[in-house]
N, C-alpha and C positions, 0 to 999 in steps of 0.2 A: 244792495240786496240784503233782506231780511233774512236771517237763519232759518226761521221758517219756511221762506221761501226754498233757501237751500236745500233744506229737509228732502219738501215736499220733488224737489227737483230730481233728489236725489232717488227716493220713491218711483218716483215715474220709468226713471232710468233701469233701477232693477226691474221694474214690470216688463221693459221692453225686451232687457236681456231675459228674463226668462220664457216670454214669446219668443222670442228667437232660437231659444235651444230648445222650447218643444217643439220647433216648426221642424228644426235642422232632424230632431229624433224622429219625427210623423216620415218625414224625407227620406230618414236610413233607412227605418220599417217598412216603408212602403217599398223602396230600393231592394231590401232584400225578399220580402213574397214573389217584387218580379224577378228575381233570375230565379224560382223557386222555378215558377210555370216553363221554362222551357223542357224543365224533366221530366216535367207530366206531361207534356205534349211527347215527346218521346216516347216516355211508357205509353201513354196510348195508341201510337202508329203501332206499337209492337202487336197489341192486342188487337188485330185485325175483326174481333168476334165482335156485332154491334151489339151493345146493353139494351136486352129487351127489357120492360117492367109491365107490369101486371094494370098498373094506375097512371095514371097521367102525371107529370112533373106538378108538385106544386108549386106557388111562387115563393123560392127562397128568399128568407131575409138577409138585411145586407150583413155582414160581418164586420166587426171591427175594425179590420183591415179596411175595407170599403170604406167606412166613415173616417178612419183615420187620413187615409188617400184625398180623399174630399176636403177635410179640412186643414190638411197640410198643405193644397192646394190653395186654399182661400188664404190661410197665411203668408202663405210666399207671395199674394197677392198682395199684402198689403192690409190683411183688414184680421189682424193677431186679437186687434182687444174685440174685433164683433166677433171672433171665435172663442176667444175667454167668457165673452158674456153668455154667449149662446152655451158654451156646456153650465155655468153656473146657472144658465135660465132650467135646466133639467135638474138643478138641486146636486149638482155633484162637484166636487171642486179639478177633476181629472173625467177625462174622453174612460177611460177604462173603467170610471164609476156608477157612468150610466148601464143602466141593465136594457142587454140585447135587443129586448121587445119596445126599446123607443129607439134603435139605429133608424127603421122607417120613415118617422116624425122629425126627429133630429136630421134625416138627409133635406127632407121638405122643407123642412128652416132653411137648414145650410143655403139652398138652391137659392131662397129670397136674399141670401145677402149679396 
């Protein structure tokens, strides 16, 4: 085997490890928003008063959490480099670099792979 080859072997291997600790970190992130929600379900039984509003709900965007949740998912699935390609396909080299108003677009992707 060509040193080159070693090299480039070698290459591959950091890429996977570092898929794998951003998967593992997508994982803990997402791990901790959910034990967040059982407190707000709490607070809210407390607040027996229903929230009226004046306008009807509009459709929220997803949060970062949400796409993060997504694509920690497709990670653990298996598929780390069409998750690295897909945020580098938005021009950003990190999920936190994309700006909020492509989470929509970027879940629509996500979905195809």
């Amino acid at each position: 085997m060509s040193k080159t080859k070693l090299a480039l072997d070698v290459v591959t291997d950091l890429r996977n490890l570092a898929g794998s600790i951003e998967t593992l970190v997508f994982a803990l992130e997402s791990n901790q928003t959910d034990s967040a929600a059982p407190v707000e379900k709490k607070e809210a039984k407390e607040n027996k008063e229903p929230k009226k509003s004046a306008q009807p709900q509009k459709a929220q965007l997803p949060t970062l959490e949400d796409v993060r949740a997504k694509l920690a998912a497709l990670s653990q699935a298996g598929k780390q480099v069409q998750v690295k390609e897909l945020i580098t396909g938005f021009g950003a080299k990190k999920l936190s670099d994309i700006p909020a108003d492509k989470y929509p677009e970027l879940l629509e992707e996500a979905e195809k792979l």
